[in-house]
N, C-alpha and C positions, 0 to 999 in steps of 0.2 A: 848689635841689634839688627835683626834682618825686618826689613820693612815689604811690605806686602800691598800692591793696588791690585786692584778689580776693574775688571774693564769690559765692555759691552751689554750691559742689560739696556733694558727697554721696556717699549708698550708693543705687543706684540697680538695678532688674534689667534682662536683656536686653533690647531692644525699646523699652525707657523714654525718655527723654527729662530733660534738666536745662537749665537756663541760667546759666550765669555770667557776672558781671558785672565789669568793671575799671573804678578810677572813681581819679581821680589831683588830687591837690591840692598847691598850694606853699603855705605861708604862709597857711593855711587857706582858700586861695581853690581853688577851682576849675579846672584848668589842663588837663585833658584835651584841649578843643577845638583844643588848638594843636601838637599832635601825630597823627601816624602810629602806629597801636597795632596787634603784634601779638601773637596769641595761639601758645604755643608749652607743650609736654606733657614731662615724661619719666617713664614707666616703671619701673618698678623692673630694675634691674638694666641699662638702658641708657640711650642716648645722649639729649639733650633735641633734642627733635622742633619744628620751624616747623609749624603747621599754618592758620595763618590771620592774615592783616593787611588792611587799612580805612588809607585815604590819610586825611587830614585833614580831607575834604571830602564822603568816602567816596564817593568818587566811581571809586575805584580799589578794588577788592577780591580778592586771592587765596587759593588756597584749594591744600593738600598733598591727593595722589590720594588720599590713605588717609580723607579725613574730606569730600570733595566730595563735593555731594547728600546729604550727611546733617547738616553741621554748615553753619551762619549768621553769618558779624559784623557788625552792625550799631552804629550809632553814636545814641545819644540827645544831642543837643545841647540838651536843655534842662537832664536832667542831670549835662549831661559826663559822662557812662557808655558805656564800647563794651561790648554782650554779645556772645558766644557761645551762639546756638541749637543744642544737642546731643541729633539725634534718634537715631530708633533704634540707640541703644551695645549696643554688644559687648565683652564682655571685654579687648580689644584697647585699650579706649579708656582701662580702667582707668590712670590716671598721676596724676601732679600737675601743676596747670596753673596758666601762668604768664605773666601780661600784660604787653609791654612798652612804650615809646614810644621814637618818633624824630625826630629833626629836620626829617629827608631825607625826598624821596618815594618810596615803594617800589617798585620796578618790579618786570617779571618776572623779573632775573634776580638780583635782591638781596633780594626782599622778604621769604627766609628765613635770611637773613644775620644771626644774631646779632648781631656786630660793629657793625652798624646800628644796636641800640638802645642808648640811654642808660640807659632808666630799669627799674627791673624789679620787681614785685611778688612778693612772700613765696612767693606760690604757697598751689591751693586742692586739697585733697584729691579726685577724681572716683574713687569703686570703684564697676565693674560686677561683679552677681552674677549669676550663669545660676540 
């Protein structure tokens, strides 16, 4: 069982900027590198949102309209960490975020397909303040 934290959210203001990090371990080893990891948000009061996944190799990367050009996933394989660069947030972006991994390679037309991940992290608190 691969286990999954979340790490860096915050209270942050308009225009700011945060990064979070997901970083996954079995058997207190390190296991990230061997998965597909996406990043995925909900809101208060709705639905949990895909907003970004990194192939294994990261060599594949997608991004939701609502957060491209302003958000980044990047993969540290030394690590084993994928962050989330979160630039100029908006109120909108206020949720709770939540890292997942997968087996499979993601493509375009799955790679916000919940159902995809296996493993899933607690989730990190993100509030924008204006």
């Amino acid at each position: 069982q691969v286990q999954l934290v979340e790490s860096g959210g915050g209270l942050v203001q308009t225009g700011g900027s945060l990064r979070l990090s997901c970083t996954g371990f079995r058997f207190d080893r390190f296991e990230l590198d061997a998965y597909a990891v996406g990043w995925f948000r909900q809101a208060p009061g709705k639905g949990r949102e895909a907003i970004a996944s990194v192939s294994k190799s990261a060599g594949r990367k997608y991004y939701a309209d609502s957060v491209r050009g302003r958000f980044t996933i990047s993969r540290d394989s030394a690590e084993s960490t994928v962050h989330l660069q979160m630039n100029n947030l908006n109120s909108d972006d206020t949720a709770v975020y939540y890292c997942a991994a997968r087996n499979s390679m993601p493509g375009q037309s799955n790679w916000d397909d919940e159902g995809e991940y296996a493993y899933w992290g607690q989730g990190t608190q993100v509030t924008v303040s204006s």
